[in-house]
ZATI-203749 format. One record per residue (C-alpha): residue number from 1; x, y, z; residue in one letter. Coordinates in Angstrom, 1 decimal. Each point is the difference from the previous one (the first is absolute). Layout:
<pt><num>NUM</num><u>X</u><v>Y</v><w>Z</w><residuo>A</residuo></pt>
...
//
This chain:
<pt><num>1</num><u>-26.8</u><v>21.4</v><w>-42.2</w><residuo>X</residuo></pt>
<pt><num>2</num><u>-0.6</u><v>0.3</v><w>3.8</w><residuo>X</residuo></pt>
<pt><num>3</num><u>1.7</u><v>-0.3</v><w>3.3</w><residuo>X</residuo></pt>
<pt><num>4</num><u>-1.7</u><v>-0.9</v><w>2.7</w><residuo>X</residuo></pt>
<pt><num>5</num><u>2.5</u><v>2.1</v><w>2.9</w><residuo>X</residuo></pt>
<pt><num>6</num><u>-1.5</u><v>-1.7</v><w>3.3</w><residuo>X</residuo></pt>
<pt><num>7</num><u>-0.6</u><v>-3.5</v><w>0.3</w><residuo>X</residuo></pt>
<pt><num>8</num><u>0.7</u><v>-2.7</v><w>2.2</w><residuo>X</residuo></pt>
<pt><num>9</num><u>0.3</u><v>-2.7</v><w>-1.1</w><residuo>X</residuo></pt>
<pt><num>10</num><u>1.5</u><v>-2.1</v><w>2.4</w><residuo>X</residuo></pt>
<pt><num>11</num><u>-3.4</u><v>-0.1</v><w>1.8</w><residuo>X</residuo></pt>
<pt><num>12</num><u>-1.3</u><v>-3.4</v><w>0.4</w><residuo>X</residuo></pt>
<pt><num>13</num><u>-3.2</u><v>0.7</v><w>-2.0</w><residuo>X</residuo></pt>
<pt><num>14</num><u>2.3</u><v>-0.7</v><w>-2.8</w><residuo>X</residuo></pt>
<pt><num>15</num><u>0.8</u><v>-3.3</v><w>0.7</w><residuo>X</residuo></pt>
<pt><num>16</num><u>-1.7</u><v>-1.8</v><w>-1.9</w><residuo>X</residuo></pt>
<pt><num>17</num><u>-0.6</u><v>1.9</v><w>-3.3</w><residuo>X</residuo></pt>
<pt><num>18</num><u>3.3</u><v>2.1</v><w>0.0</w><residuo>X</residuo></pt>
<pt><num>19</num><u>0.8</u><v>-1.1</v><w>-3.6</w><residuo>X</residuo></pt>
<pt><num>20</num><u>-3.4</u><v>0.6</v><w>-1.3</w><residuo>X</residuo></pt>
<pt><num>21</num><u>0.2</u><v>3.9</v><w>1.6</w><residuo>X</residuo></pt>
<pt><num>22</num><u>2.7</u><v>0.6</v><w>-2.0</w><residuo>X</residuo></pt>
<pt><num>23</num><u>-1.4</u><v>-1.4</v><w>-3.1</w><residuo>X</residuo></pt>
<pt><num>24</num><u>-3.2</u><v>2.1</v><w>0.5</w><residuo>X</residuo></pt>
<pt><num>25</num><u>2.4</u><v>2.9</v><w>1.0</w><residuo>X</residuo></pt>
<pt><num>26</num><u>2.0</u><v>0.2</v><w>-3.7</w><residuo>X</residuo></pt>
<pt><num>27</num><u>-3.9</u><v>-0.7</v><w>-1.5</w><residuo>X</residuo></pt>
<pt><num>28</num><u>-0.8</u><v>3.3</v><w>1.4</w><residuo>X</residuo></pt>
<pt><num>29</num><u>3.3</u><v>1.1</v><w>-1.4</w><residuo>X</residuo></pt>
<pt><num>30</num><u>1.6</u><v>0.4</v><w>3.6</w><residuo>X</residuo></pt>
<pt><num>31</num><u>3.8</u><v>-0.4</v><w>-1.2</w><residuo>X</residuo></pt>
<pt><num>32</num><u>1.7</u><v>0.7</v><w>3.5</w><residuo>X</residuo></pt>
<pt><num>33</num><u>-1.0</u><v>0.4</v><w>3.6</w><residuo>X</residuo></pt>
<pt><num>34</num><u>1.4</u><v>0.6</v><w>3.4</w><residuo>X</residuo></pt>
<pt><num>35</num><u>-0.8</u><v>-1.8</v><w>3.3</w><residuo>X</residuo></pt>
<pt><num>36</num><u>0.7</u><v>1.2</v><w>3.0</w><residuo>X</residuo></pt>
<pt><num>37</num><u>2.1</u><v>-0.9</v><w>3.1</w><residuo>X</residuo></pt>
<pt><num>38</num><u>-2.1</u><v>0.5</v><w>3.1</w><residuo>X</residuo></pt>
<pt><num>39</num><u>2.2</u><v>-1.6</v><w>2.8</w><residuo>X</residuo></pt>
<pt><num>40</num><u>3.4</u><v>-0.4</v><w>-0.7</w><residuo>X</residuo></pt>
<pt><num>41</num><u>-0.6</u><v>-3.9</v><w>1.7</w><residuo>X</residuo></pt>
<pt><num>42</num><u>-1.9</u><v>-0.6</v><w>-3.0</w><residuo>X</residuo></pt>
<pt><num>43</num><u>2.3</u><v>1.4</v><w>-2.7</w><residuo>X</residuo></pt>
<pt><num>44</num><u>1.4</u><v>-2.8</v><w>-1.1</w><residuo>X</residuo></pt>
<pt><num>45</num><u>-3.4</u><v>-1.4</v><w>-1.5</w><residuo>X</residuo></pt>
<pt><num>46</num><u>-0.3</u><v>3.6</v><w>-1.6</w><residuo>X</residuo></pt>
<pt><num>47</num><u>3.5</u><v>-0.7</v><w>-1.5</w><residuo>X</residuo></pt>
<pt><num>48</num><u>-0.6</u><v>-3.5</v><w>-1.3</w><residuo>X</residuo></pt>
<pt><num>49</num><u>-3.0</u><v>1.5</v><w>-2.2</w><residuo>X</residuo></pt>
<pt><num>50</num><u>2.1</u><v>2.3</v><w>-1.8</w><residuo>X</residuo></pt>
<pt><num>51</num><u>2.9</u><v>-1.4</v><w>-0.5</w><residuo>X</residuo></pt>
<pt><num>52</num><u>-2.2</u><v>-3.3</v><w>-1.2</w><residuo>X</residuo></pt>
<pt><num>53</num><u>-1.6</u><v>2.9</v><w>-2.5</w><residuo>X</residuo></pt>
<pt><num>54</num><u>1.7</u><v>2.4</v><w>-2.4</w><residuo>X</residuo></pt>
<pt><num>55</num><u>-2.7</u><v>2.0</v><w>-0.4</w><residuo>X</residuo></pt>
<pt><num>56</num><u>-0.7</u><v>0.3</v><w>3.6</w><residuo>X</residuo></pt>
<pt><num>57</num><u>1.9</u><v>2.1</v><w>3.0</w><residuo>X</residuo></pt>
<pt><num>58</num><u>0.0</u><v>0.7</v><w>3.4</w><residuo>X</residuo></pt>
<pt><num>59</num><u>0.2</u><v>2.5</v><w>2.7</w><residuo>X</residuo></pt>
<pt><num>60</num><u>1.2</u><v>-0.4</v><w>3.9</w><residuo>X</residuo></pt>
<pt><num>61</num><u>-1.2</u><v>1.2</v><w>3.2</w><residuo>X</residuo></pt>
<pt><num>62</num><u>-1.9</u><v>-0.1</v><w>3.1</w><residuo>X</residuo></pt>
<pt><num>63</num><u>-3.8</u><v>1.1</v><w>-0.7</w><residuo>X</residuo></pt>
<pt><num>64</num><u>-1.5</u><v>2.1</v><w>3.1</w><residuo>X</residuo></pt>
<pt><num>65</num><u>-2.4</u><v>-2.6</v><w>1.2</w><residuo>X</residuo></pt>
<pt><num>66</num><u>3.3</u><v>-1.6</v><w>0.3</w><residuo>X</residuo></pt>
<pt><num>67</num><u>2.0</u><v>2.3</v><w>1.9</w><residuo>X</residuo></pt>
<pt><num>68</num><u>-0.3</u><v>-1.7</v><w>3.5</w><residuo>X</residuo></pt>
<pt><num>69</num><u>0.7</u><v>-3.0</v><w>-1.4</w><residuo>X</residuo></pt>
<pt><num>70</num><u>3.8</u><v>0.8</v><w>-1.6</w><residuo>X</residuo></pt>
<pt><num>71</num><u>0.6</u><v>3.4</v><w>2.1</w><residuo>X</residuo></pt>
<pt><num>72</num><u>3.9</u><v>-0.9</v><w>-0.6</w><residuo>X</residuo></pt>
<pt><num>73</num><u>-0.3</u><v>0.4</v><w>-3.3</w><residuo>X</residuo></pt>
<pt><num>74</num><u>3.1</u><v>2.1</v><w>-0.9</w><residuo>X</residuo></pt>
<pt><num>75</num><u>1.2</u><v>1.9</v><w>-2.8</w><residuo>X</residuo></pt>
<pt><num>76</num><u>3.4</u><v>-1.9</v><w>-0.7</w><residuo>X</residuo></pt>
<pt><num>77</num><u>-2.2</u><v>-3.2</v><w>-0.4</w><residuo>X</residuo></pt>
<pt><num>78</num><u>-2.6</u><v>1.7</v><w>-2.8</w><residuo>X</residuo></pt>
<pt><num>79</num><u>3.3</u><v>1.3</v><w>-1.4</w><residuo>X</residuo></pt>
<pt><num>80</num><u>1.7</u><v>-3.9</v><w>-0.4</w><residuo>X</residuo></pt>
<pt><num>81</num><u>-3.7</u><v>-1.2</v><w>-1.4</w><residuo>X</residuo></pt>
<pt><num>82</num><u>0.1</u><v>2.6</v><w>-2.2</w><residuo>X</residuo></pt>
<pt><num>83</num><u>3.0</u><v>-1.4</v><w>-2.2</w><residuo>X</residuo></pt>
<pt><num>84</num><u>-2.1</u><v>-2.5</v><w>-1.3</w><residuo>X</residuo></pt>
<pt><num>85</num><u>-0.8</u><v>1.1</v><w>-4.0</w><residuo>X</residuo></pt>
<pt><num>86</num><u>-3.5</u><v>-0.8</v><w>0.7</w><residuo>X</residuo></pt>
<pt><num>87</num><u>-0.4</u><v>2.3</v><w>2.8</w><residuo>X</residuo></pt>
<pt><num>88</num><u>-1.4</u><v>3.2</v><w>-2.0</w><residuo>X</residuo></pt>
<pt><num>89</num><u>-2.1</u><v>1.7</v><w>2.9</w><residuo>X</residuo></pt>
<pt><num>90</num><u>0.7</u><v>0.6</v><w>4.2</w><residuo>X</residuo></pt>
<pt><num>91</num><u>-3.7</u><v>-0.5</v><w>1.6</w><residuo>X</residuo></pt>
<pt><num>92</num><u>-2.8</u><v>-0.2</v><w>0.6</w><residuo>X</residuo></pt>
<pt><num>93</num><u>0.6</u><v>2.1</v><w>2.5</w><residuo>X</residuo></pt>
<pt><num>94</num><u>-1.8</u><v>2.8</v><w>2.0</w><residuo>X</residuo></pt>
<pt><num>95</num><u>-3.0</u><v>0.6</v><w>2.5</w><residuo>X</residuo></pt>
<pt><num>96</num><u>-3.2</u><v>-1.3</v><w>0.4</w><residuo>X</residuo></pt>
<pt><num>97</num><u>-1.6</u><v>1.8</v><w>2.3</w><residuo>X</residuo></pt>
<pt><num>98</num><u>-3.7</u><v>-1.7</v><w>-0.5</w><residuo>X</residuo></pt>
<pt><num>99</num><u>1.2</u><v>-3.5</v><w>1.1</w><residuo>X</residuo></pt>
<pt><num>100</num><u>2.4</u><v>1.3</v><w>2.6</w><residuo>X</residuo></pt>
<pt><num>101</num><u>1.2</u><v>-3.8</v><w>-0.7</w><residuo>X</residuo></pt>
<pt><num>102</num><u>3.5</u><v>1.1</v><w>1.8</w><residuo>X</residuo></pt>
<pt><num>103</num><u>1.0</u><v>2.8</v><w>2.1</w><residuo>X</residuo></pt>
<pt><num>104</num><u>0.5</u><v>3.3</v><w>-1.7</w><residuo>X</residuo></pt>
<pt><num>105</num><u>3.3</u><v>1.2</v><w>1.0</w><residuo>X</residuo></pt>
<pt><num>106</num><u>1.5</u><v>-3.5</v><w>-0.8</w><residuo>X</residuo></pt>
<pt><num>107</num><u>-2.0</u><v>0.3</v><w>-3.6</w><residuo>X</residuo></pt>
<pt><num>108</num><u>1.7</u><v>3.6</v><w>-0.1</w><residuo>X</residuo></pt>
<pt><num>109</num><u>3.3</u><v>-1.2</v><w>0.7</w><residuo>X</residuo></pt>
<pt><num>110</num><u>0.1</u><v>-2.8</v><w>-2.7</w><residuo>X</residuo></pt>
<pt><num>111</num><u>-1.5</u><v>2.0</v><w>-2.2</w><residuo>X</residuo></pt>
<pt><num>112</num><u>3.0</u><v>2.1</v><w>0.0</w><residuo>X</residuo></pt>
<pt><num>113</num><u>3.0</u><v>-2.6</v><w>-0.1</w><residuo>X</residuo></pt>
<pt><num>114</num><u>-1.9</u><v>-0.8</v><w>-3.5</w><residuo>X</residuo></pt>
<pt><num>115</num><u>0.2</u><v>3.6</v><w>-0.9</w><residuo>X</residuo></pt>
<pt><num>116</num><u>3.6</u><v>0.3</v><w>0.9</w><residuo>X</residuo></pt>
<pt><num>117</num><u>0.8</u><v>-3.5</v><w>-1.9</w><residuo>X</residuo></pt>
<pt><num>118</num><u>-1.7</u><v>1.7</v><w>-3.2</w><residuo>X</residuo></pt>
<pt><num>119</num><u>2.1</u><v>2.9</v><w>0.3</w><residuo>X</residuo></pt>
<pt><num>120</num><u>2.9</u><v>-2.1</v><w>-0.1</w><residuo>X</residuo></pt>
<pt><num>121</num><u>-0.9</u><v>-2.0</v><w>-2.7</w><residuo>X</residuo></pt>
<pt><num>122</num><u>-1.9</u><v>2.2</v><w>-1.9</w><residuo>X</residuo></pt>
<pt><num>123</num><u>-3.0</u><v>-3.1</v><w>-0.4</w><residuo>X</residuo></pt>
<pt><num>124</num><u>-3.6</u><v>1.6</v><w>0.5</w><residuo>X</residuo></pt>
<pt><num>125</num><u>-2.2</u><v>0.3</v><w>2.8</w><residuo>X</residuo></pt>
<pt><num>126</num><u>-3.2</u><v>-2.5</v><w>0.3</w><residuo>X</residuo></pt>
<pt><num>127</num><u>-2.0</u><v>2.4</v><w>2.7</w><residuo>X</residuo></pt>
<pt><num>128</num><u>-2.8</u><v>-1.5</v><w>1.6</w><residuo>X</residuo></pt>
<pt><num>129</num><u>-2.0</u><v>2.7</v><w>1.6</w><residuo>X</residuo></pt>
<pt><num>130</num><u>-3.3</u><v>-0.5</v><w>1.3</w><residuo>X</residuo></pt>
<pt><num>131</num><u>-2.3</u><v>2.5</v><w>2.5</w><residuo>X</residuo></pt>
<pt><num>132</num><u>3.6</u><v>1.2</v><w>0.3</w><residuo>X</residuo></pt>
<pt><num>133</num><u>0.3</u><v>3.4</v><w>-2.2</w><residuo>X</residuo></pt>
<pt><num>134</num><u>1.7</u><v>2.5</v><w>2.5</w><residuo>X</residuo></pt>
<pt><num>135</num><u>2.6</u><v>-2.4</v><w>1.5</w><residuo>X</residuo></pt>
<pt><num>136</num><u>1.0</u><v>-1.3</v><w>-3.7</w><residuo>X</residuo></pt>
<pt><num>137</num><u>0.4</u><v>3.5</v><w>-1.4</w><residuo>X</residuo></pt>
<pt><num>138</num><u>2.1</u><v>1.2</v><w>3.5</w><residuo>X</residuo></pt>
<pt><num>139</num><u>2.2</u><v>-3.2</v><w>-0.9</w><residuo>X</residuo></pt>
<pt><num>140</num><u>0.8</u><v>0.6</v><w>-3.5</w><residuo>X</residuo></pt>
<pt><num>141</num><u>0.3</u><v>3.3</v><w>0.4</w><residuo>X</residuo></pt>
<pt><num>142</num><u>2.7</u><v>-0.4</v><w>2.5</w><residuo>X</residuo></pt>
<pt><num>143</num><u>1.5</u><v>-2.6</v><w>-1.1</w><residuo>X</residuo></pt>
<pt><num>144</num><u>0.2</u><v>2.1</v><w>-3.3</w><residuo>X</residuo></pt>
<pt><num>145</num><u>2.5</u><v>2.2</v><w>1.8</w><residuo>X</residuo></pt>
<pt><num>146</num><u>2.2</u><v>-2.6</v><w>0.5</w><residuo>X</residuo></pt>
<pt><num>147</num><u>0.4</u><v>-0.8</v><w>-4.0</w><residuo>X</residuo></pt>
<pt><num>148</num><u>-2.1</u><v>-0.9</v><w>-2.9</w><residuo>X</residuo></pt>
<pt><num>149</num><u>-2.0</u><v>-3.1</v><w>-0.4</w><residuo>X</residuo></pt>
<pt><num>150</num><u>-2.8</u><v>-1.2</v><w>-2.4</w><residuo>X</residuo></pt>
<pt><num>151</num><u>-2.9</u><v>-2.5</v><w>0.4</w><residuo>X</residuo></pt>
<pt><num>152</num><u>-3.6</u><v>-0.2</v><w>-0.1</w><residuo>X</residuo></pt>
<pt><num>153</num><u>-3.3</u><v>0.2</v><w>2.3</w><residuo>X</residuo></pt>
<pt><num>154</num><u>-1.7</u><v>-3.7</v><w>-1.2</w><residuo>X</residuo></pt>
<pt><num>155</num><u>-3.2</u><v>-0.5</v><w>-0.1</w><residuo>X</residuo></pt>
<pt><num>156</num><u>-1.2</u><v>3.3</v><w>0.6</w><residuo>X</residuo></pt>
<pt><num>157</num><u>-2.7</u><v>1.1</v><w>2.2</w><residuo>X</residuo></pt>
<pt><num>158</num><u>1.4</u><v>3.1</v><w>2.1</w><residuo>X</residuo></pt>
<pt><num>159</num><u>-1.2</u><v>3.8</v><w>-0.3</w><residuo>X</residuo></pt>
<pt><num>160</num><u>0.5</u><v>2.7</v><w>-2.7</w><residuo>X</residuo></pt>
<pt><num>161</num><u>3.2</u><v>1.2</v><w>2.4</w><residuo>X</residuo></pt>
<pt><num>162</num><u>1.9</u><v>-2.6</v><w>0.0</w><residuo>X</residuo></pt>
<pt><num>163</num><u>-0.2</u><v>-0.7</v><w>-4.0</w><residuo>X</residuo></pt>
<pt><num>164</num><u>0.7</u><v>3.8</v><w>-0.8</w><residuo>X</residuo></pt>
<pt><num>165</num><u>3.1</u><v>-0.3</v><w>2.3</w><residuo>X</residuo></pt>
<pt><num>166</num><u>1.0</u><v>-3.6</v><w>-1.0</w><residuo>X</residuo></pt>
<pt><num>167</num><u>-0.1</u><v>1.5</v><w>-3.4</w><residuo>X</residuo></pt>
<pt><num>168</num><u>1.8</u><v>3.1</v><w>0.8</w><residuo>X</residuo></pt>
<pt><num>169</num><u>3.1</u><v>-2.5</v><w>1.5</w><residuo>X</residuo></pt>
<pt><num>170</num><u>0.1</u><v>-2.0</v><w>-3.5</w><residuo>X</residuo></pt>
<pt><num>171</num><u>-1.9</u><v>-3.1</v><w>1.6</w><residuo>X</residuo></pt>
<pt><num>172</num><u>-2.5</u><v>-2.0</v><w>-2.2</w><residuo>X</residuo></pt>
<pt><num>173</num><u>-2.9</u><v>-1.1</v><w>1.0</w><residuo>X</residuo></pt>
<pt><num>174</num><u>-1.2</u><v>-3.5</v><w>-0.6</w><residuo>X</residuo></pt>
<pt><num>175</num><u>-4.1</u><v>-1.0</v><w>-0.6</w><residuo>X</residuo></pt>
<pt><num>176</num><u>-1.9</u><v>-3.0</v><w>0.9</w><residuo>X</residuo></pt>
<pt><num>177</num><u>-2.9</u><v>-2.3</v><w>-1.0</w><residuo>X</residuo></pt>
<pt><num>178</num><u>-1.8</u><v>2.8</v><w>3.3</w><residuo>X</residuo></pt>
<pt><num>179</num><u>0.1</u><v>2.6</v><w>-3.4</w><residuo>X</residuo></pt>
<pt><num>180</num><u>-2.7</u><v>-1.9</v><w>-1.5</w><residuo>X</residuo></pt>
<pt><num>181</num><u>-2.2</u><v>0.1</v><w>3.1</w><residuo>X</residuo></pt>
<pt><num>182</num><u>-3.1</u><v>2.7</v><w>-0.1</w><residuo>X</residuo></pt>
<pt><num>183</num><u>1.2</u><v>0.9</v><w>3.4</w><residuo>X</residuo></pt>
<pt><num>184</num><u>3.5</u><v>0.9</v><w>-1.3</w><residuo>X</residuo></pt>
<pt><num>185</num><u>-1.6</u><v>3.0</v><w>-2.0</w><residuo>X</residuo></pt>
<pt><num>186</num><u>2.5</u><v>2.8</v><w>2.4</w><residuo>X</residuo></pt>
<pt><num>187</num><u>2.8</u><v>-2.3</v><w>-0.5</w><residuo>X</residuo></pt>
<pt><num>188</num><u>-0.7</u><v>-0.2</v><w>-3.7</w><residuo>X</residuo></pt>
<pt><num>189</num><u>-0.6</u><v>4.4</v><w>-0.3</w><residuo>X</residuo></pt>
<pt><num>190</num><u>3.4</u><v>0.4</v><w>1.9</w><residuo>X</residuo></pt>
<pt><num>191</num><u>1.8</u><v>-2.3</v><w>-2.6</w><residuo>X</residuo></pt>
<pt><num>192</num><u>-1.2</u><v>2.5</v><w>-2.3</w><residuo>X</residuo></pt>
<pt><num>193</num><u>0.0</u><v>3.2</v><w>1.3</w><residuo>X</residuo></pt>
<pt><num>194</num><u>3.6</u><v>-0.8</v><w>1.4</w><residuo>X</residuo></pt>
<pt><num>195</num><u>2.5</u><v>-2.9</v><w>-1.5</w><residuo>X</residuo></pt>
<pt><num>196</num><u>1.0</u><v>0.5</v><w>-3.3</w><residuo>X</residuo></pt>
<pt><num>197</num><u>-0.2</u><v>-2.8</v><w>-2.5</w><residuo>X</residuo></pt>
<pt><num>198</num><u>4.3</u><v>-0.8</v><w>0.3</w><residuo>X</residuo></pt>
<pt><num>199</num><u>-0.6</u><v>-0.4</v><w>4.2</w><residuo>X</residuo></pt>
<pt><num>200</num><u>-2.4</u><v>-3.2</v><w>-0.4</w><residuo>X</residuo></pt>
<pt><num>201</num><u>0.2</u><v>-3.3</v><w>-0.3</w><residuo>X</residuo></pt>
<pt><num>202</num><u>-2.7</u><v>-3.2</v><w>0.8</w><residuo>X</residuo></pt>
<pt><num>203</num><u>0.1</u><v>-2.9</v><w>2.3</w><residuo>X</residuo></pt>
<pt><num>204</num><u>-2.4</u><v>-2.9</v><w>1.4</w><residuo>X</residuo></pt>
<pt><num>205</num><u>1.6</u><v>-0.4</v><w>3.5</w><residuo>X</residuo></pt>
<pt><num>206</num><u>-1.2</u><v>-3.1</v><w>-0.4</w><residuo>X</residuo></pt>
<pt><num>207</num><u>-1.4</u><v>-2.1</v><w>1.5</w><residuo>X</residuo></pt>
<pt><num>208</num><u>-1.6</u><v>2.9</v><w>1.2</w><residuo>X</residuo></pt>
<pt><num>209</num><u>-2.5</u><v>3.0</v><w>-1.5</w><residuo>X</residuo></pt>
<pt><num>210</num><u>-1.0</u><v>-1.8</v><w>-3.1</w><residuo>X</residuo></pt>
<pt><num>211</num><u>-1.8</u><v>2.6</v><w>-2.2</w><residuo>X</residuo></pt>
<pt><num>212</num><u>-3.4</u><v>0.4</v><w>-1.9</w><residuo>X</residuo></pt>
<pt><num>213</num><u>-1.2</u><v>-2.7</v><w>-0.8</w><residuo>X</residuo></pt>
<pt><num>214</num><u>1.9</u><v>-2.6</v><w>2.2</w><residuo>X</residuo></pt>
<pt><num>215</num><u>-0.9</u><v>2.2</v><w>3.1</w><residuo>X</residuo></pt>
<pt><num>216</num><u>-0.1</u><v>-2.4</v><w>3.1</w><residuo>X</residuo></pt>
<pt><num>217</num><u>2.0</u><v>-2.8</v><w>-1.9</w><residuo>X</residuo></pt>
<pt><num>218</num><u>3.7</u><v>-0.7</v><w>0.3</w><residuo>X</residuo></pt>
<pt><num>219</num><u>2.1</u><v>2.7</v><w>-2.1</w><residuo>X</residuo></pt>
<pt><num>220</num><u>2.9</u><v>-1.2</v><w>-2.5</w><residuo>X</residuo></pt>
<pt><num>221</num><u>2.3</u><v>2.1</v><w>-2.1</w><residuo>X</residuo></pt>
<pt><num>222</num><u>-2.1</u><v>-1.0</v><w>-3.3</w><residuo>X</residuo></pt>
<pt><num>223</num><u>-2.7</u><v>2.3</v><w>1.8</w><residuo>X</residuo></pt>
<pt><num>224</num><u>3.1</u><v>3.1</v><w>-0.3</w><residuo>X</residuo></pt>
<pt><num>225</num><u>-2.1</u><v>0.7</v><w>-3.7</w><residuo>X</residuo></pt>
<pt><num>226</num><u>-3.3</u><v>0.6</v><w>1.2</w><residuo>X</residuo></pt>
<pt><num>227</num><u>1.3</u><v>2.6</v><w>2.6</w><residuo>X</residuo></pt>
<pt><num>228</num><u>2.1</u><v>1.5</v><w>-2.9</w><residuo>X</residuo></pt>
<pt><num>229</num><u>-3.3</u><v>0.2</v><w>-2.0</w><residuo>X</residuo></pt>
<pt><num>230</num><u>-2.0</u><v>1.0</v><w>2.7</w><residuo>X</residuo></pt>
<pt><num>231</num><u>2.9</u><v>3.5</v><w>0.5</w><residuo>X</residuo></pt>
<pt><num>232</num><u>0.4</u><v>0.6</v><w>-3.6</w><residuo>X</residuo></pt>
<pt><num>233</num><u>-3.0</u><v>0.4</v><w>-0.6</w><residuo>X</residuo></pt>
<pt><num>234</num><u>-0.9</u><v>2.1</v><w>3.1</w><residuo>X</residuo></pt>
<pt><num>235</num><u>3.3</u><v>2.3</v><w>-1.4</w><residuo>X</residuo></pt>
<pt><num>236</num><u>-1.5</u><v>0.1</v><w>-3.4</w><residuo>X</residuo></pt>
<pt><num>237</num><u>3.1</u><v>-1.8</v><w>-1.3</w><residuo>X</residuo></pt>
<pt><num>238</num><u>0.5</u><v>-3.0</v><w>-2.8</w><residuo>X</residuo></pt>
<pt><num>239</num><u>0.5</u><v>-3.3</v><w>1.9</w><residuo>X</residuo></pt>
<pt><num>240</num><u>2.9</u><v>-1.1</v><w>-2.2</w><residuo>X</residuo></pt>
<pt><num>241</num><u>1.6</u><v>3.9</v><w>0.8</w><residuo>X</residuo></pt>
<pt><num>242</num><u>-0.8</u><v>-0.7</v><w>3.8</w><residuo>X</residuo></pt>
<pt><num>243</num><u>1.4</u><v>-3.1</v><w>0.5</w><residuo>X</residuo></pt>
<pt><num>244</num><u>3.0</u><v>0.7</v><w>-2.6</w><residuo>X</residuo></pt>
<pt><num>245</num><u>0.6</u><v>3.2</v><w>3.3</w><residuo>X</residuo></pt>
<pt><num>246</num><u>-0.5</u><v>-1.6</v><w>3.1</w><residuo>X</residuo></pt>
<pt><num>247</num><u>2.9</u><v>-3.1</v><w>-1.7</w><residuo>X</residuo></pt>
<pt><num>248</num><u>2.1</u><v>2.7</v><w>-0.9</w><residuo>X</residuo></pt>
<pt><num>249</num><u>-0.6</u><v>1.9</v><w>3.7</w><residuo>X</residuo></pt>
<pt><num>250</num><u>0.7</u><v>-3.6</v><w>1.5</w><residuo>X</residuo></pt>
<pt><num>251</num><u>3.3</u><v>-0.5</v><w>-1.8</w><residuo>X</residuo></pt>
<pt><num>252</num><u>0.9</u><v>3.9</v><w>0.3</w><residuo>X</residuo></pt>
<pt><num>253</num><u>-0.6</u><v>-0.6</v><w>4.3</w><residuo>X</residuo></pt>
<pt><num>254</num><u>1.6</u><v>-3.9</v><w>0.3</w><residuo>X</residuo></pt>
<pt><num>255</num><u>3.0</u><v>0.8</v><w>-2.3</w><residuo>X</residuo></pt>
<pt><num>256</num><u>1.2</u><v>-3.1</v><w>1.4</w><residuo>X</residuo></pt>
<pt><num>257</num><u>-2.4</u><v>-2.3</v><w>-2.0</w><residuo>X</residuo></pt>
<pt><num>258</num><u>0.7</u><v>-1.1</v><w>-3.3</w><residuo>X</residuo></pt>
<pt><num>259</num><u>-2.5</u><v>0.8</v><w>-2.4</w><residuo>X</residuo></pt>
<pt><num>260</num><u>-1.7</u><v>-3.2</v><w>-2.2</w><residuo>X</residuo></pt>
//
């Protein structure tokens, strides 16, 4: 079994196959996955897929690109959407810094109301952070002083730093189709070198970052196997042992989710 811990699909790419994803997706032996909330305008599509799904869940929030877009986002509204039982995760959330999409400080300042509605709730962290390493770290670290939270840097890309430190704060860190990619090869040594084998877990973000071999073409969570084959291997590690981990990290991180 796999989960697939970043998808979204709500996406209109979707549209017209959506069934036949999901059938290719428990082929692959995909059993549950998570799409994500990226403006709280659109979360009631997100919803609609889960709860239409028992094997799939959701997660709300404002992602940074979005940040201008819903800057009165606040936390007492994440905290009412939360209640829903399939609302396992608070995100994406975060900075992206390579975009620049929205501006900073109001990326800044939505990324922490999501911190503070995690700490309430106790639901992880789905951290987007891209060309953004120093300003994430200050962030988390301060916000760290304030009480405990846990999450995850998705689809990671960022320096050694920031995974040794993300590690160091109990975070997890999430790996995309971009593993299998011969110009990943840092991003694949830090893995490694730093994030033990209970810290990881797989995703598509699809539609996005399809891996080897369906570079260039649009990603689905059926694709979740070939990064997991892709990392286990890289680890020296038995598939089945590497993707019976990363579904126990998943459930171990979203308590919230029900296991199949």
């Amino acid at each position: 079994m796999l989960v697939d811990s970043h998808c979204h699909l709500d996406f209109d790419t979707f549209n017209e196959d959506f069934d036949a994803v999901l059938s290719r997706a428990a082929e692959a032996g995909v059993k549950t996955m998570l799409t994500i909330g990226t403006k709280l305008s659109k979360f009631p599509g997100v919803l609609a897929i889960a709860e239409a799904h028992e094997n799939i869940f959701c997660s709300v929030g404002v992602h940074p690109h979005s940040a201008e877009d819903e800057p009165d986002t606040s936390v007492e509204q994440l905290l009412k959407l939360i209640e829903h039982p399939k609302v396992v995760g608070i995100g994406e959330t975060g900075l992206d810094f390579y975009y620049d999409k929205s501006p900073r400080d109001i990326q800044e300042t939505l990324f922490r109301k999501h911190i503070a509605a995690s700490r309430e709730t106790g639901l992880p962290l789905i951290i987007h952070a891209r060309n953004a390493d120093e300003d994430c770290m200050r962030i988390l670290e301060d916000e760290r002083t304030k009480g405990d939270f846990t999450g995850l840097l998705h689809c990671f890309t960022a320096g050694r730093e920031l995974a040794e430190r993300a590690v160091d704060m109990g975070l997890y860190i999430s790996l995309s189709g971009i593993i299998t990619f011969k110009t990943a090869a840092d991003i694949a040594q830090i893995i490694k070198d730093v994030v033990p084998l209970d810290r990881i877990l797989v995703e598509t973000d699809a539609p996005y970052l399809a891996p080897v071999p369906y570079r260039g073409k649009r990603n689905e969570p059926a694709y979740t196997a070939h990064t997991a084959a892709f990392v286990a291997n890289y680890l020296g590690v038995e598939y089945e042992n590497f993707a019976a981990q990363t579904t126990e990290n998943f459930f171990t991180l979203f308590t919230k989710a029900t296991r199949p």
